[in-house]
Every structure is written in C-alpha cells, then in structure tokens.
C-alpha positions in Angstrom: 108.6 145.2 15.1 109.6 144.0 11.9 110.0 140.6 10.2 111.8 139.4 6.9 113.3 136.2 5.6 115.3 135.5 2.8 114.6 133.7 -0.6 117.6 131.6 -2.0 117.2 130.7 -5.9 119.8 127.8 -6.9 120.8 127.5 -10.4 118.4 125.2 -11.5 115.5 127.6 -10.9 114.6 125.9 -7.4 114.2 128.2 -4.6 113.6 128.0 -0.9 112.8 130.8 2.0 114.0 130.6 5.1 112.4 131.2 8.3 110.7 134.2 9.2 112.9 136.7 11.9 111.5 139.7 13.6 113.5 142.5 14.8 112.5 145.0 17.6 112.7 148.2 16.7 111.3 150.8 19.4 114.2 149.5 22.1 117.0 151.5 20.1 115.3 154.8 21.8 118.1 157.0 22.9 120.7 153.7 21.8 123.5 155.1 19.8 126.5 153.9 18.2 128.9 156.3 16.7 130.9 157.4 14.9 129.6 155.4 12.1 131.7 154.9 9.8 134.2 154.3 12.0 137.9 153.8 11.3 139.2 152.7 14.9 136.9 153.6 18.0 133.4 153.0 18.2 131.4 153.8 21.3 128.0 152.6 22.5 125.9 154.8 24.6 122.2 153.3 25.7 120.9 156.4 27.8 119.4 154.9 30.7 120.3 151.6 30.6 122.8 149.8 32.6 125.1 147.8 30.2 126.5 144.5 30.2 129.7 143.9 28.4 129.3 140.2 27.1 125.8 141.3 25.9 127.7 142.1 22.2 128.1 140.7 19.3 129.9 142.1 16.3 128.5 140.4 12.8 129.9 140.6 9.3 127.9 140.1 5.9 128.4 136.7 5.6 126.9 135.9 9.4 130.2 135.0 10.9 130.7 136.6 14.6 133.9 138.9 14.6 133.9 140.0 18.1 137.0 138.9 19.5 138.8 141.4 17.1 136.9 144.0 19.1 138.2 145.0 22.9 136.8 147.0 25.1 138.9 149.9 25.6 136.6 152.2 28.3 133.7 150.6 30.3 131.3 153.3 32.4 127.5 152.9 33.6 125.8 153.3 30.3 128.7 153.8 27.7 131.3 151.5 26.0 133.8 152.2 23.7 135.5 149.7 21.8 138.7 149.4 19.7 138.3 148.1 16.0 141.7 148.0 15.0 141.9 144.4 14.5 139.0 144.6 12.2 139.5 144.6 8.9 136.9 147.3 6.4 133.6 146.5 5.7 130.6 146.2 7.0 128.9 144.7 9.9 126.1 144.5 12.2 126.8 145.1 15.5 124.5 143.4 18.0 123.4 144.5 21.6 120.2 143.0 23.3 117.6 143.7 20.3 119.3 146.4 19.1 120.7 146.2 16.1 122.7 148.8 13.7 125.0 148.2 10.5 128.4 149.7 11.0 130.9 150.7 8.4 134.1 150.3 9.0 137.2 152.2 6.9 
C-alpha cells in the first residue's frame, strides 16, 4: 500500500496539504495494460479475474475523467481492448478497481 498527498504553495508563501490517499499496489499481479504508449488501441488483460466493463475510468493530469472518448472495441472473459482515437496525446491514468497505471498516449 502506499499513501501521498499533495502540498499546494500560493503566492503569498501560504500553503496547504490535502488529504492523505493510499493506493493498493499488490492487486496489479498479473494486471496489464499495453501497449503503453499507445497511439490507438489499448488492451487490458487481468489474468484471472473476470472483468466488468463500467469498472473504468480513464484520467488526465489535471483530474478530469476522459472516458467517454474511449469505447470498447473487443470484450472477452478477462481482456478488454479499447479504442483511443478520440483521445487527444498526453498522458493519463487509467483506472480499474485499485489498479492503477499512467498511460501515454501519442
């Protein structure tokens, strides 16, 4: 598990922290998104586990939720792949349960 906040300095010196998050980071065993970086297709693959296709979310930098520019283009028992066209570059975090993994899109 690991936990971090962050610490916001305003001009004037002030500064504030905001609360603590902690991230799980022994689920992501045999998780796997790829290709990262990706330029139109992305699949996730989670081994054993069944998937759930609303269980997604797709993040950018500033902490605004871009999924509805991704759509599902293959569904089976433990995969998903996804289209990104829509998407423009950068980066992102993309979301699923507690597992969590920056992706770079070109």
């Amino acid at each position: 598990m690991s936990y971090y906040r962050l610490k916001q300095t305003d001009y004037d010196g002030r500064s504030t922290h905001s609360k603590i998050k902690s991230i799980q980071n022994n689920h992501d065993v045999g998780t796997y998104l790829y290709p990262n970086p990706a330029h139109d297709i992305i699949t996730l693959s989670l081994g054993e586990e069944e998937l759930k296709i609303n269980a997604f979310k797709l993040i950018d930098v500033s902490g605004k939720d871009q999924s509805q520019r991704v759509h599902l283009v293959s569904f089976h028992e433990n995969e998903i792949t996804f289209d990104l066209t829509l998407l423009p570059q950068g980066v992102y975090y993309f979301k699923y349960n507690q597992f969590v993994k920056k992706l770079i899109k070109l």
